[in-house]
Biopython code that builds the backbone (N, CA, C, O; Angstrom):
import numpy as np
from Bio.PDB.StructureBuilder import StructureBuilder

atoms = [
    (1, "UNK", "N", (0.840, -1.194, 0.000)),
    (1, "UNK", "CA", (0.000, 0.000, 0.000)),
    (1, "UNK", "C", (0.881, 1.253, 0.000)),
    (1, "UNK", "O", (1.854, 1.179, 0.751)),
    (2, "UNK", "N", (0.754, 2.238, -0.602)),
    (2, "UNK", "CA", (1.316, 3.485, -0.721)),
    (2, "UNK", "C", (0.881, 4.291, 0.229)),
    (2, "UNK", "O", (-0.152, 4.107, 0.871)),
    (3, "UNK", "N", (1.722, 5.305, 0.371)),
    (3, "UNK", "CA", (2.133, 6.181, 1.740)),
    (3, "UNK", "C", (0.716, 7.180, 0.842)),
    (3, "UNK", "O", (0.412, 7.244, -0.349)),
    (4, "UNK", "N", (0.179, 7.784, 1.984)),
    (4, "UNK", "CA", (-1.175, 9.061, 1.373)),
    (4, "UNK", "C", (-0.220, 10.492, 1.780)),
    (4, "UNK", "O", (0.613, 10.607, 2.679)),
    (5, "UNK", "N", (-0.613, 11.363, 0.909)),
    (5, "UNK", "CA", (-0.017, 12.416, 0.660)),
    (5, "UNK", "C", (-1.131, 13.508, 0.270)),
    (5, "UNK", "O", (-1.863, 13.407, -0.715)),
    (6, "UNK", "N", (-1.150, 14.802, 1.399)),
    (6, "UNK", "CA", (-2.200, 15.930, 0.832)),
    (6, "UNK", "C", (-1.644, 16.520, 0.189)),
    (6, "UNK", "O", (-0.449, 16.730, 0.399)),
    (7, "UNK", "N", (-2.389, 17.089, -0.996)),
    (7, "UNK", "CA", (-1.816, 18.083, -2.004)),
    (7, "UNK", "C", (-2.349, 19.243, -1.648)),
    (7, "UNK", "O", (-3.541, 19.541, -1.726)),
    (8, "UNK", "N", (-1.379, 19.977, -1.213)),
    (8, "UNK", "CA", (-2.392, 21.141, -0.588)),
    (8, "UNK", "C", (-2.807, 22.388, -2.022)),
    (8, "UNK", "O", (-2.449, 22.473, -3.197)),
    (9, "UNK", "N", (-3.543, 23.030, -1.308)),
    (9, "UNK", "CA", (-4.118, 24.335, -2.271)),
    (9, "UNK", "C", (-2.402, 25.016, -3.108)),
    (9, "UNK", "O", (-2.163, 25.045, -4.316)),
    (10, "UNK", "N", (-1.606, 25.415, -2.121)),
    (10, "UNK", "CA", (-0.132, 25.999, -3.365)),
    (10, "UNK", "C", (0.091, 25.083, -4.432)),
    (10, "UNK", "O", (0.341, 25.460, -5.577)),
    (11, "UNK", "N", (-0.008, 23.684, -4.030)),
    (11, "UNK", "CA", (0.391, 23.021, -4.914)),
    (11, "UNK", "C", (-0.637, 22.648, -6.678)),
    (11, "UNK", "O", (-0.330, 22.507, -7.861)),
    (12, "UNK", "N", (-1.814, 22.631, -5.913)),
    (12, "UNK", "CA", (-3.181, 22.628, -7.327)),
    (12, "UNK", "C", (-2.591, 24.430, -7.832)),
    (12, "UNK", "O", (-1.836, 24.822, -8.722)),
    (13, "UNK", "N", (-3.080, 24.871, -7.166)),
    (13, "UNK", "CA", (-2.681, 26.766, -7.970)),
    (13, "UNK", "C", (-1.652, 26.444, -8.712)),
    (13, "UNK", "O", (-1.907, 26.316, -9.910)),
    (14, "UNK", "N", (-0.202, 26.214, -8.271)),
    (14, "UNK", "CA", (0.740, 26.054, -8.972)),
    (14, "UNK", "C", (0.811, 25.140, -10.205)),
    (14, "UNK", "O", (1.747, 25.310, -10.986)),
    (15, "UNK", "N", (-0.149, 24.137, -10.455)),
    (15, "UNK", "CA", (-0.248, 22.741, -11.593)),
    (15, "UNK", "C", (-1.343, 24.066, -12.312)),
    (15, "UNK", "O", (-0.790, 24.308, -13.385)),
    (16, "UNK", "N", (-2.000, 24.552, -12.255)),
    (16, "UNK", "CA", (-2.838, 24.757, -12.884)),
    (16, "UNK", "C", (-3.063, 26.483, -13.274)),
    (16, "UNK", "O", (-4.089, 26.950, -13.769)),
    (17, "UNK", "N", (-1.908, 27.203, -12.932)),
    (17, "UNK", "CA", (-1.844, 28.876, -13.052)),
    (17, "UNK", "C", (-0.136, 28.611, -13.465)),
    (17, "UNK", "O", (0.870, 28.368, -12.799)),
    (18, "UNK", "N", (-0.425, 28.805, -14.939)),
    (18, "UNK", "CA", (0.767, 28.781, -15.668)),
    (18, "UNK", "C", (2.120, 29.930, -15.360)),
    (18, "UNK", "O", (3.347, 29.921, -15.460)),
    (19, "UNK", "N", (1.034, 30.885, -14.931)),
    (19, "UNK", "CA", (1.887, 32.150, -14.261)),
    (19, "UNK", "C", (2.867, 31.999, -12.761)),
    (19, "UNK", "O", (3.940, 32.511, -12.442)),
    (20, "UNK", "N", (1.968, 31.082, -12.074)),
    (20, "UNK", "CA", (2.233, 30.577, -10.320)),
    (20, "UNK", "C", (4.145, 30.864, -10.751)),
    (20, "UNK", "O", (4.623, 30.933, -11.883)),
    (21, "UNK", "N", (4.712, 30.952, -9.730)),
    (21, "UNK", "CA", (6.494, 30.337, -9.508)),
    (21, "UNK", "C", (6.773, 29.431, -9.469)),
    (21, "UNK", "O", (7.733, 28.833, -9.954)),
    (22, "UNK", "N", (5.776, 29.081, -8.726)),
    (22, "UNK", "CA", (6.144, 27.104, -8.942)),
    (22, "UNK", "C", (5.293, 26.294, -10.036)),
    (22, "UNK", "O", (5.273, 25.076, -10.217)),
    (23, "UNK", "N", (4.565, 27.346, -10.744)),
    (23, "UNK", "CA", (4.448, 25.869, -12.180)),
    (23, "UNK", "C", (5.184, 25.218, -12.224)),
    (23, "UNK", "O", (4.973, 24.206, -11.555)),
    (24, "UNK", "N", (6.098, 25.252, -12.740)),
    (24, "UNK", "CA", (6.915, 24.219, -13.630)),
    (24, "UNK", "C", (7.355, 22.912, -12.911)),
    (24, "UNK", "O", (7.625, 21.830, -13.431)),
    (25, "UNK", "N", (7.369, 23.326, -11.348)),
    (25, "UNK", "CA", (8.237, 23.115, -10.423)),
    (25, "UNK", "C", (7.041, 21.850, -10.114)),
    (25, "UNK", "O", (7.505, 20.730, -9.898)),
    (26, "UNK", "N", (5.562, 22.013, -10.090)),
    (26, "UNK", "CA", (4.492, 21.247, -9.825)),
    (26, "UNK", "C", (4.157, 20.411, -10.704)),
    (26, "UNK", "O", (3.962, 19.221, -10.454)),
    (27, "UNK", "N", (3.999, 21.189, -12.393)),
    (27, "UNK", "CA", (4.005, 19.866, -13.264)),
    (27, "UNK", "C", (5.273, 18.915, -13.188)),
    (27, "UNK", "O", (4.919, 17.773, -13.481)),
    (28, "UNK", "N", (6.112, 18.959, -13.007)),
    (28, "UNK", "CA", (7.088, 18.253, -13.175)),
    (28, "UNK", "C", (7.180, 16.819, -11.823)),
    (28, "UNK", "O", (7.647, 15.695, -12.002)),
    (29, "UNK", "N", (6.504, 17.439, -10.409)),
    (29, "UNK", "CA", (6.686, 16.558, -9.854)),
    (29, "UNK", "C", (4.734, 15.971, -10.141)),
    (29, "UNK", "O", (4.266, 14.850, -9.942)),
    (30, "UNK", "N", (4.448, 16.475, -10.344)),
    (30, "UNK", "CA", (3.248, 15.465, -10.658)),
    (30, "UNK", "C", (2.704, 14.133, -11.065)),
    (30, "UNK", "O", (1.708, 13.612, -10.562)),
    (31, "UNK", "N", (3.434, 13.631, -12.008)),
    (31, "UNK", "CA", (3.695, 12.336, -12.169)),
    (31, "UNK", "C", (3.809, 10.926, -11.164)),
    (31, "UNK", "O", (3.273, 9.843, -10.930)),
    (32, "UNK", "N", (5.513, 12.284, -10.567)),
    (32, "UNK", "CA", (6.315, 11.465, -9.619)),
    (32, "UNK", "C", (5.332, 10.932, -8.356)),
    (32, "UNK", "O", (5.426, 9.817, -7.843)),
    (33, "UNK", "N", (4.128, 12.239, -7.873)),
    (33, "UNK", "CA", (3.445, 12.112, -6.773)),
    (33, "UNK", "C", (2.635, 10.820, -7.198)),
    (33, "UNK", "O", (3.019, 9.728, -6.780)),
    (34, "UNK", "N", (1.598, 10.911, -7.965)),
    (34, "UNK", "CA", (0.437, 9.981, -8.673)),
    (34, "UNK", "C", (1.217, 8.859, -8.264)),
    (34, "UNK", "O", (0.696, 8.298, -7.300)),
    (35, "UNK", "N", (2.496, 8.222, -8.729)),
    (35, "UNK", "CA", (3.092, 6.914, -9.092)),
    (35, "UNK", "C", (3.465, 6.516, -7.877)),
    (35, "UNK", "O", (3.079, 5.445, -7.410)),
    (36, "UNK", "N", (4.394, 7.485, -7.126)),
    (36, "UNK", "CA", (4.963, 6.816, -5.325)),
    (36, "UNK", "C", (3.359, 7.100, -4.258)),
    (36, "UNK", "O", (3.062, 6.301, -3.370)),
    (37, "UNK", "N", (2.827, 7.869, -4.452)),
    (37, "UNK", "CA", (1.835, 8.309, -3.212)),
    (37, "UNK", "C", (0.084, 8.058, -3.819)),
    (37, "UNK", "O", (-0.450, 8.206, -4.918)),
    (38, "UNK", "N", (-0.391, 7.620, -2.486)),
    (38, "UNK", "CA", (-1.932, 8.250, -2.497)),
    (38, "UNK", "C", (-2.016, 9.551, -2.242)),
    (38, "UNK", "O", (-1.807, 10.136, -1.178)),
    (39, "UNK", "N", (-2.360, 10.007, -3.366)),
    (39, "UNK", "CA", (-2.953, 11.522, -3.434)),
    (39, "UNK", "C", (-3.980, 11.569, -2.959)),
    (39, "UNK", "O", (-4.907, 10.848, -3.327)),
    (40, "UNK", "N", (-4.087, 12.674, -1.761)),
    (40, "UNK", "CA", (-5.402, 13.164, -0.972)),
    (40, "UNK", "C", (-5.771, 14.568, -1.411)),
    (40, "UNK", "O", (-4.967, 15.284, -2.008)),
    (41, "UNK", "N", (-6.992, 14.943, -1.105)),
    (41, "UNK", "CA", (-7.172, 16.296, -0.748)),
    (41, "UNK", "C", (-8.318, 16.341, -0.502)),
    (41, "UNK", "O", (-9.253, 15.827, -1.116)),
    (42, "UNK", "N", (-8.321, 17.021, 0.505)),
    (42, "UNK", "CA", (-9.602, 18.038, 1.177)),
    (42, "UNK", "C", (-10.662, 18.343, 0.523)),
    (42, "UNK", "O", (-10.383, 18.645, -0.637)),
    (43, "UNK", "N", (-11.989, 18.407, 0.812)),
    (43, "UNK", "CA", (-13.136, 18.947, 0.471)),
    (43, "UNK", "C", (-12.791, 20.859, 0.177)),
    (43, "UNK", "O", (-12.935, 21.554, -0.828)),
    (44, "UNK", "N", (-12.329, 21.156, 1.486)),
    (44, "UNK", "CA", (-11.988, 22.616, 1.631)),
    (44, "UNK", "C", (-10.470, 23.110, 0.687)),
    (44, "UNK", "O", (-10.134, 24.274, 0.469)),
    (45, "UNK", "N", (-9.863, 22.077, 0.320)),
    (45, "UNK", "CA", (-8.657, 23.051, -0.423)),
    (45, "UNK", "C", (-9.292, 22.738, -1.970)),
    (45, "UNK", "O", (-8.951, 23.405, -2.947)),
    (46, "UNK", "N", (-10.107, 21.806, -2.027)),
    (46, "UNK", "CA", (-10.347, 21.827, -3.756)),
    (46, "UNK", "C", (-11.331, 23.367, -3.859)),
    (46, "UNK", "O", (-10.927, 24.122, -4.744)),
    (47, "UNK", "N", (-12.870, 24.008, -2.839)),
    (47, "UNK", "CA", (-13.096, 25.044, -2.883)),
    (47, "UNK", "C", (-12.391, 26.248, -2.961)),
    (47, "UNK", "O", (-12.586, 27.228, -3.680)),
    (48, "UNK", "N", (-11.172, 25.931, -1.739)),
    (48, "UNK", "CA", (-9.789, 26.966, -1.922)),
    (48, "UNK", "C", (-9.504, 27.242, -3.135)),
    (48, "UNK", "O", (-9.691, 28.352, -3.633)),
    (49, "UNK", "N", (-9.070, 26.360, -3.671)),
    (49, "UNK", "CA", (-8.537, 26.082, -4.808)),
    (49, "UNK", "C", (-9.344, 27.028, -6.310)),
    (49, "UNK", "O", (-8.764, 27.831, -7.041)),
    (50, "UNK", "N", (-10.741, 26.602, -6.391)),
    (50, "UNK", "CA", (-11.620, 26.837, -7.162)),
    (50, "UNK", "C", (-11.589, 28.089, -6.747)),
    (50, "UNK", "O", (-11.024, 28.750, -7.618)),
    (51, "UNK", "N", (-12.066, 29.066, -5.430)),
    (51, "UNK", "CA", (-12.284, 29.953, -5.701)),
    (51, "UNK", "C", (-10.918, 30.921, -5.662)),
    (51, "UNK", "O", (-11.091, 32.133, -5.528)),
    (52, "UNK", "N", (-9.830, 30.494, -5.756)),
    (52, "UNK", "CA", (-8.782, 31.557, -5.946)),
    (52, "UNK", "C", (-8.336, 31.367, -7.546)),
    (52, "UNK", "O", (-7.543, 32.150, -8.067)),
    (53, "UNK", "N", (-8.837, 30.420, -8.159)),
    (53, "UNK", "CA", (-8.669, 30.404, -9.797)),
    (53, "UNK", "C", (-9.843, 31.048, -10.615)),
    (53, "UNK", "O", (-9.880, 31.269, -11.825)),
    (54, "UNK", "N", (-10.653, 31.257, -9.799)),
    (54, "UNK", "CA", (-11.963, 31.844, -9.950)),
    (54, "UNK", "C", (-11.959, 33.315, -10.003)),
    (54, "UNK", "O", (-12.330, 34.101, -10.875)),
    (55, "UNK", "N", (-11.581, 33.431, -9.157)),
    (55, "UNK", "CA", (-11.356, 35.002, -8.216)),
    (55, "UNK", "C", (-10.375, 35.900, -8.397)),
    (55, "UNK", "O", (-10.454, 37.017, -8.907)),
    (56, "UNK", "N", (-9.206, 35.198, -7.831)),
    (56, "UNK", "CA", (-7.594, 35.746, -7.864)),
    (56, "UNK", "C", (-7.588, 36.122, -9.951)),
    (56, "UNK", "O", (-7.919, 37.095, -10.628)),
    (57, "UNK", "N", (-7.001, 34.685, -10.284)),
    (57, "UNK", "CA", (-6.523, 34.613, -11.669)),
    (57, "UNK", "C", (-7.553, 34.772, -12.317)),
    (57, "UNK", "O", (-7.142, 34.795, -13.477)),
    (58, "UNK", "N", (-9.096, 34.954, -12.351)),
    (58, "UNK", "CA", (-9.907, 35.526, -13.160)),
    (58, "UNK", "C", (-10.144, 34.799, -14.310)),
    (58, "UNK", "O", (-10.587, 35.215, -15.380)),
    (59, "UNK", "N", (-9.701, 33.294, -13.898)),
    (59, "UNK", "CA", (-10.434, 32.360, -14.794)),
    (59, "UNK", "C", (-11.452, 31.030, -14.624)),
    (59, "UNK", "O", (-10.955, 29.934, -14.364)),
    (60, "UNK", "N", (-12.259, 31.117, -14.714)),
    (60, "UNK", "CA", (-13.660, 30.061, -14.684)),
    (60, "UNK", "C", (-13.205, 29.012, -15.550)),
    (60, "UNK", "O", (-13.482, 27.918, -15.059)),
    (61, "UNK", "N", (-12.573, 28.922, -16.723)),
    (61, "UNK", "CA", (-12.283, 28.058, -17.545)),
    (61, "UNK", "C", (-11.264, 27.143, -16.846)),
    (61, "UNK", "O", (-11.517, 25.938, -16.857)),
    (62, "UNK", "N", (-10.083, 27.593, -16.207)),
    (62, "UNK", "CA", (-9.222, 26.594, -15.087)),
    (62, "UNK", "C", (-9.782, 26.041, -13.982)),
    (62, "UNK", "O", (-9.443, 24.928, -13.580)),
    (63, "UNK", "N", (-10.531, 26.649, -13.500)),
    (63, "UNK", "CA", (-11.030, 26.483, -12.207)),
    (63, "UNK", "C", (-12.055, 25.098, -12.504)),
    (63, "UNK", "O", (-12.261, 24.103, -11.810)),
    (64, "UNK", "N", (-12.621, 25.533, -13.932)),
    (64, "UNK", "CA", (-13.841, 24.070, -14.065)),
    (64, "UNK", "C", (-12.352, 22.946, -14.765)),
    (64, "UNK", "O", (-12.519, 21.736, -14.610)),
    (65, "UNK", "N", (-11.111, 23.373, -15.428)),
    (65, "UNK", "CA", (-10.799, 22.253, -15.789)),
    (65, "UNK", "C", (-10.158, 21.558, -14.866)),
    (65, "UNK", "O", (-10.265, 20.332, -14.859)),
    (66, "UNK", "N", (-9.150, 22.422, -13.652)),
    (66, "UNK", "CA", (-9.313, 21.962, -12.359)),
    (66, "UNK", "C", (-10.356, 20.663, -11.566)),
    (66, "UNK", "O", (-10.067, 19.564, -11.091)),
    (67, "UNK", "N", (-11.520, 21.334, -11.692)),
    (67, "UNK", "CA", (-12.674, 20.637, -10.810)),
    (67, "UNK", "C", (-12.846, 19.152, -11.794)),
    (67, "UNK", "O", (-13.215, 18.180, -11.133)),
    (68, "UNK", "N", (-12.581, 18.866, -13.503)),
    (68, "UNK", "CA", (-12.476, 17.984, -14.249)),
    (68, "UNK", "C", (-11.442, 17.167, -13.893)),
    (68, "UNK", "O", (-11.573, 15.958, -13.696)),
    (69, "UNK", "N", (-10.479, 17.741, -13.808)),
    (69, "UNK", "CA", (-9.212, 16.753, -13.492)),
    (69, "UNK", "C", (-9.311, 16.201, -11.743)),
    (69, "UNK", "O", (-8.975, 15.049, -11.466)),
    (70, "UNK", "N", (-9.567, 16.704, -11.181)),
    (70, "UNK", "CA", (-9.804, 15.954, -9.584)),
    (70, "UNK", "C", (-10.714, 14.721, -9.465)),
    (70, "UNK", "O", (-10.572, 13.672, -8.836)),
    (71, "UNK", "N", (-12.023, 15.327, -10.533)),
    (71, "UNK", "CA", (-13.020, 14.236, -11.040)),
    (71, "UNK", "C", (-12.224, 12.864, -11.597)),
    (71, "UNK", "O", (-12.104, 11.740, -11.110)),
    (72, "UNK", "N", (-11.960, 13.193, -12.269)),
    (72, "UNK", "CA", (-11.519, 12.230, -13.075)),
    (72, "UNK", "C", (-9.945, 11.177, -12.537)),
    (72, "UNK", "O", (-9.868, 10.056, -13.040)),
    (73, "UNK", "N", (-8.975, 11.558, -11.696)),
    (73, "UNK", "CA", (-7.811, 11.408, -11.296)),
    (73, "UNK", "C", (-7.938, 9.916, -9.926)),
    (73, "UNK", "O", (-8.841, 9.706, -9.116)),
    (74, "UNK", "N", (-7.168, 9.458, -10.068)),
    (74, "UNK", "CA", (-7.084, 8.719, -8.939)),
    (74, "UNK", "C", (-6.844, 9.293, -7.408)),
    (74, "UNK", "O", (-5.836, 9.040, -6.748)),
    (75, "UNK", "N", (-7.709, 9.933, -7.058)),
    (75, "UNK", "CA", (-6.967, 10.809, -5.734)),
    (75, "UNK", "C", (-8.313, 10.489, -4.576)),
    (75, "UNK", "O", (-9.441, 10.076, -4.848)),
    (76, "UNK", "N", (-7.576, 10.937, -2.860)),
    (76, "UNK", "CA", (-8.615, 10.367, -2.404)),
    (76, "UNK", "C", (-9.439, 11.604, -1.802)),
    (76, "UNK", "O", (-8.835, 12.490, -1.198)),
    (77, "UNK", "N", (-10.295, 11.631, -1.911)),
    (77, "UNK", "CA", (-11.424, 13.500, -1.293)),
    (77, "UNK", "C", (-11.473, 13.120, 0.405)),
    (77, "UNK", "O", (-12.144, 12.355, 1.098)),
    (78, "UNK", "N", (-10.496, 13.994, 0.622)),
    (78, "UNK", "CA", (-11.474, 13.889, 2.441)),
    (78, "UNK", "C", (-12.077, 15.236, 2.890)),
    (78, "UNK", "O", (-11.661, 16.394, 2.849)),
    (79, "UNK", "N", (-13.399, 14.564, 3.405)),
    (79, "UNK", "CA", (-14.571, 15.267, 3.918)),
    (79, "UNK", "C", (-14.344, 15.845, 5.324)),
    (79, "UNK", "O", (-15.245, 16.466, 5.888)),
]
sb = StructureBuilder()
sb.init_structure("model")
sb.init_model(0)
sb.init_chain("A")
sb.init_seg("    ")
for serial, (resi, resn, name, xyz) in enumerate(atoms, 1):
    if name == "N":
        sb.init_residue(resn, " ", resi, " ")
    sb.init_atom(name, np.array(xyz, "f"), 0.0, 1.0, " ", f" {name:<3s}", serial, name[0])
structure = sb.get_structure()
């Protein structure tokens, strides 16, 4: 069984705000996380999440492809 790992809110902003400092720095370990770890996250950092891609960066279009990719991903939601 693999070790669980939260992805917190810097880290989704950063995969998904091409602008962030740590893009590059997040796609790159992304992979690595998926393959060694159970990916977790929060009920409250995926909203975090949504509404500062929403809000902050002023895009609805990331924020829903965001909310697509969590859907869709092997990761675990805690409530």
């Amino acid at each position: 069984m693999k070790e669980s790992l939260i992805a917190d809110t810097g880290f989704w902003i950063a995969l998904f705000d091409g602008k962030d400092k740590n893009h590059f720095s997040a796609k790159a370990g992304l992979k690595f996380l998926f393959r060694n770890y159970q990916v977790c996250v929060s009920d409250f950092i995926i909203f975090e999440t949504v509404t500062y891609l929403s809000c902050s960066v002023k895009r609805h279009d990331i924020a829903v492809r965001f909310l697509n990719k969590i859907r869709a991903c092997n990761l675990t939601v805690l409530t």
